[in-house]
C-alpha positions, 0 to 999 in steps of 0.5 A: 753151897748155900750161895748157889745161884738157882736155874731158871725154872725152879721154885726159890727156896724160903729162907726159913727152909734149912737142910744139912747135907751129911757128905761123910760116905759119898764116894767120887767116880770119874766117868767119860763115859755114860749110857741112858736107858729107863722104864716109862716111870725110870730113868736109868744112868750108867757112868763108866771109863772108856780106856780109849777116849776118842776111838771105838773102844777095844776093851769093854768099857768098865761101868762103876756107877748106875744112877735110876731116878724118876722122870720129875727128878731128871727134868729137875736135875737136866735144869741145873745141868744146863744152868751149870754149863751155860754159866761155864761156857758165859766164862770160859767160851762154848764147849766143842762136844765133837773131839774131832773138831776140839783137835783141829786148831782154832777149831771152837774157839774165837779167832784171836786179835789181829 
């Protein structure tokens, strides 16, 4: 994506600097679910699927990715997340997080004309 508009707060790259990026092992994991545990040096990440989005989960919860990191990558990496959603959200109207609410009509979304 050398397009990619950068979030504020992070240092414009020189145009001289060029990397590649060789994506031909990366593996895609869908997760509805996370935990965040850590170290004071690590951050650690758990991504899993929780078989019974919206209810407290009957089954175990099944992990398939642990991410660890340091804490200057995660603050870098909570920059562009946040830059990601806003730029989400200024085109298609703010994310209801509670599910409750997302269920309710109308509930998070803009009244409508008239």
């Amino acid at each position: 994506m050398a397009d990619e508009t950068k979030p504020e707060g992070t240092q414009p790259t020189s145009p001289a600097m060029q990397f590649t990026v060789d994506t031909g092992h990366i593996t895609t994991t869908y997760t509805n679910w996370y935990r965040v545990t850590g170290t004071p040096e690590e951050l650690i990440l758990d991504f899993g699927l929780n078989p019974e989005m919206g209810q407290v989960p009957t089954e175990s919860i099944k992990l398939t990715q642990r991410i660890v990191m340091n804490f200057w990558t995660a603050k870098r990496l909570l920059s562009a997340l946040h830059f990601a959603v806003q730029r989400h959200e200024s085109f298609f109207g703010a994310l209801e997080v509670d599910v409750q609410r997302r269920l309710r009509p109308g509930a998070g979304r803009p009244a409508g004309p008239g």
